[in-house]
N, C-alpha and C positions, 0 to 999 in steps of 0.2 A: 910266801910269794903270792899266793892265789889271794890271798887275803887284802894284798897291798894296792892288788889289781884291781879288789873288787869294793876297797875303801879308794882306791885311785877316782874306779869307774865313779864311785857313788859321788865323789868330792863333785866330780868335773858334772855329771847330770844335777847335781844341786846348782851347781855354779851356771851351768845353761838352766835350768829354772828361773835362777833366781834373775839371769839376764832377761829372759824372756818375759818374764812378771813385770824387772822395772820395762821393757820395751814396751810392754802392753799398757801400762801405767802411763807411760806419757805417750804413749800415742794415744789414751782415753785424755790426759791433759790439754792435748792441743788439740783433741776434739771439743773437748769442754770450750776452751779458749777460744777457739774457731767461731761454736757456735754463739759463746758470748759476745763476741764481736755481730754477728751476725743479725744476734738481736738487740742491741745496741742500735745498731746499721737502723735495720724494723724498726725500732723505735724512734728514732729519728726521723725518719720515713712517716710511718704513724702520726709523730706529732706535727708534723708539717701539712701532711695532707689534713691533719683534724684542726689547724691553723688555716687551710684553706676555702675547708668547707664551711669553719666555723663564721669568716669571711664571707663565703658566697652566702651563710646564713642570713647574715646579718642585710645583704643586700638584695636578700628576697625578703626579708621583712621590709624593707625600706621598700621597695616596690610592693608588698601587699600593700603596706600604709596607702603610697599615691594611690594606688587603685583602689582602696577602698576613699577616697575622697574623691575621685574622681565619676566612680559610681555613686557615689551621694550625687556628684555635682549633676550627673547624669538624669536620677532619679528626680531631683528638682528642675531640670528642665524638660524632662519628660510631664510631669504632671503640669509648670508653664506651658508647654505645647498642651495638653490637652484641656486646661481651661480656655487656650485659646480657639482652640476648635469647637469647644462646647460654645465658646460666644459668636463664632466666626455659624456656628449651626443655627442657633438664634436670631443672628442678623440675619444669614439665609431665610427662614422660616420668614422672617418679618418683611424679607423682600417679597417674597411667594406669595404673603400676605397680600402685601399690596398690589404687587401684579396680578394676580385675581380681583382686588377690586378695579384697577382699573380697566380690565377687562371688562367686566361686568359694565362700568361706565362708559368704555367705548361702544359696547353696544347698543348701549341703552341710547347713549348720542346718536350711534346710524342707525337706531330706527325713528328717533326722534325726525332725523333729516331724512331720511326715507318719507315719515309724512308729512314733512313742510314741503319735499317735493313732492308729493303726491297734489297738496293745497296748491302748492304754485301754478303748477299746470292747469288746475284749475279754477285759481282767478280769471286768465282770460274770458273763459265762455259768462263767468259770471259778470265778470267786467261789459259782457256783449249784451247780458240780459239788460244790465241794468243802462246801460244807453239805450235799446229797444221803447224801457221805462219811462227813461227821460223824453226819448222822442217821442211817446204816446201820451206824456203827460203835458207836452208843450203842445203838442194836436187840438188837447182837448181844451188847454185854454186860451189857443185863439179862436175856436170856435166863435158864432156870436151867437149868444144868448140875451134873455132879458137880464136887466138888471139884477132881478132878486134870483134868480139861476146862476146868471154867473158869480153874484158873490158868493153862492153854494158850492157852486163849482172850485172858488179858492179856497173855501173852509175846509172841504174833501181833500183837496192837493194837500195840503198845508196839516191837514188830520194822518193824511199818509206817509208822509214826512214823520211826521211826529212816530208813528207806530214803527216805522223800518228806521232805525239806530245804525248811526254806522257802528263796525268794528270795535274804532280805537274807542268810541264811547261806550260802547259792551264792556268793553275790558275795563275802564275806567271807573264802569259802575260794578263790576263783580270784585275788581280790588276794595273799592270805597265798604261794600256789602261786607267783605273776609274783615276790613280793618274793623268794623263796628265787631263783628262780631269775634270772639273769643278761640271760637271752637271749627277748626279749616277740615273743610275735608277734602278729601285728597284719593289717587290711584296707586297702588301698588306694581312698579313697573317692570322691577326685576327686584328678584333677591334669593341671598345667599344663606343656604342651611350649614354649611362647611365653616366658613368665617362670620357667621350671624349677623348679617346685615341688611340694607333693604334700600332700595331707591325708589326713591315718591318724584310723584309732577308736581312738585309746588316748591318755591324755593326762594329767592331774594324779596320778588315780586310781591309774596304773600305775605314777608313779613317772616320769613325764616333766619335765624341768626345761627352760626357755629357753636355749639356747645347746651343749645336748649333740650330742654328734657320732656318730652310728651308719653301722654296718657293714653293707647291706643284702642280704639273699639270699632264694630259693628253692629249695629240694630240694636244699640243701646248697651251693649255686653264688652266688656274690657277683655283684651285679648292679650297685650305685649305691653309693653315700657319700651320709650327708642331714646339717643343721643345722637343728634344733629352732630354730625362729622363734616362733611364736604359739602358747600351749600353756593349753588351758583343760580344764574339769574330766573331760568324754570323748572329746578330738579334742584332736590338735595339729596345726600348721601345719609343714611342713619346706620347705627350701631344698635342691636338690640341689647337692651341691658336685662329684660325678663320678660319672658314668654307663657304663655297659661295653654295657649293652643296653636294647633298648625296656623300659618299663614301660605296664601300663595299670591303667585305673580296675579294682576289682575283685580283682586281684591279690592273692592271700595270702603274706604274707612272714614273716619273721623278723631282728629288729635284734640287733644284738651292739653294746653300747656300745665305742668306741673311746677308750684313756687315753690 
């Protein structure tokens, strides 16, 4: 009897065993199952999001591209702008240039007109001398004298005349003098050590033309090389083309045309 109790007992705890093994068994199955679902699900998931990103790849590369051709496009007009500033620098420069010279010319004009008015002013008193002249030289020949005195007396007037030259005849003969001769000489009136150039009193008058090239000296000794730049009726403009020694404003020289 004990025995049937205790093959009874053992049947039924095997039998619960063996339930609780398969119980354990498929509840490890439908965990299995579960989580292969799960990673199924994941992977799904996975591929879609790596379908997305592989997308958003793709359109960051597309936008590296534009931006990288757009930074080229960039780059090429960045160095177009700065050629243009290199030349826009240049033309500046060359305006500077010339506003300096014609500073340099305006000046040199108001002093020039400075002493044509300083001359103006005084013509009058000279104008007054020389009527004083006239009425002391018609005094003297109505006088009466003899014959052979008074025709001495016109040889004298007429001698006087001859020795006092007007003006426009002075200048007439100092041009006629420059044209014979080859080699002018001239004042240094202003000039520039910054933009190397130089303005003389002699200009249309004497026979100065735009683009002539002179031989420059002192006391016989060569100094500089110039090119006739800006040449008007009593001043020109020059360019030094080479220089051996200082020069200054004031300077008296002498040009020898060079062929």
């Amino acid at each position: 009897m004990v025995k049937r109790i205790l093959v009874l007992v053992l049947i039924i705890v095997v039998v619960i065993g063996l339930g609780y093994g398969y119980f354990i068994l498929y509840h490890q199955k439908e965990i299995e199952t579960q989580l292969r679902k799960e990673a199924e699900l994941n992977l799904k998931v996975v591929k879609k999001e790596n379908s997305k990103l592989k997308h958003k790849l793709e359109e960051l590369n597309n936008q590296l591209e534009k931006t990288s051709i757009e930074l080229q496009d960039k780059i090429a007009e960045n160095e177009r702008l700065q050629n243009d500033v290199q030349e826009l620098s240049a033309s500046l420069s060359k305006v500077e240039n010339e506003l300096a010279l014609l500073k340099q010319e305006r000046d040199v004009l108001l002093q020039r007109l400075d002493t044509q008015s300083k001359e103006i002013h005084r013509l009058p008193e000279k104008i007054s001398v020389l009527k004083k002249e006239k009425k002391r030289l018609f005094a003297e020949k109505e006088e009466i004298f003899t014959p052979t005195k008074a025709s001495i007396r016109k040889k004298e007037v007429k001698l006087k005349k001859v020795e006092v030259p007007s003006v426009s005849q002075g200048q007439q003969m100092q041009s006629s003098s420059q044209e014979i001769s080859t080699q002018l000489s001239a004042e240094i009136m202003a000039y520039n050590q910054e933009y190397k150039f130089i303005v003389l009193n002699i200009g249309e008058k004497d026979g100065i033309q735009s683009g002539m090239i002179y031989d420059v000296s002192t006391k016989g000794r060569k100094i500089a090389r110039i090119k006739s730049d800006r040449v008007y009726e009593s001043m020109s403009v020059f360019d030094i083309v080479q220089t051996s020694e200082n020069i200054s404003e004031g300077m008296k020289i002498e040009l020898t045309p060079v062929e």
